[in-house]
N, C-alpha and C positions, 0 to 999 in steps of 0.2 A: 705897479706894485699894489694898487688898490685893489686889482683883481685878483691879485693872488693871495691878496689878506679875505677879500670875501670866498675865493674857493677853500682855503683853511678852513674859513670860521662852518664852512658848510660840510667839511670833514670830517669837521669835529662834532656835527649834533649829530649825521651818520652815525660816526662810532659810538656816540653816546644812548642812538638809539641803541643801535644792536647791542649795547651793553645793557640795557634796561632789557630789552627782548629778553637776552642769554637770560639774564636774571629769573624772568618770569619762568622759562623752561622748566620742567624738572631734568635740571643737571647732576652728576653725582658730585662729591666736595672738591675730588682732583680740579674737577673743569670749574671751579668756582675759583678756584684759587688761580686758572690762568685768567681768565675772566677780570680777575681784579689786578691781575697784570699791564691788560689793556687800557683797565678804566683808571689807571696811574698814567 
């Protein structure tokens, strides 16, 4: 179980990159608004 808590915690800074990445993109406002889908 411990390993499956540290591959989470490690899915979770992934997503959190790629939600900082999307961020930095110029996206238009649709995709900003899925964006903030993910980062919920």
């Amino acid at each position: 179980e411990a390993s499956l808590d540290a591959l989470w915690t490690e899915t979770e800074a992934l997503i959190d990159d790629a939600v900082a990445f999307a961020r930095q993109s110029p996206v238009p406002a649709a995709d900003e608004a899925t964006i903030d889908v993910f980062a919920d």
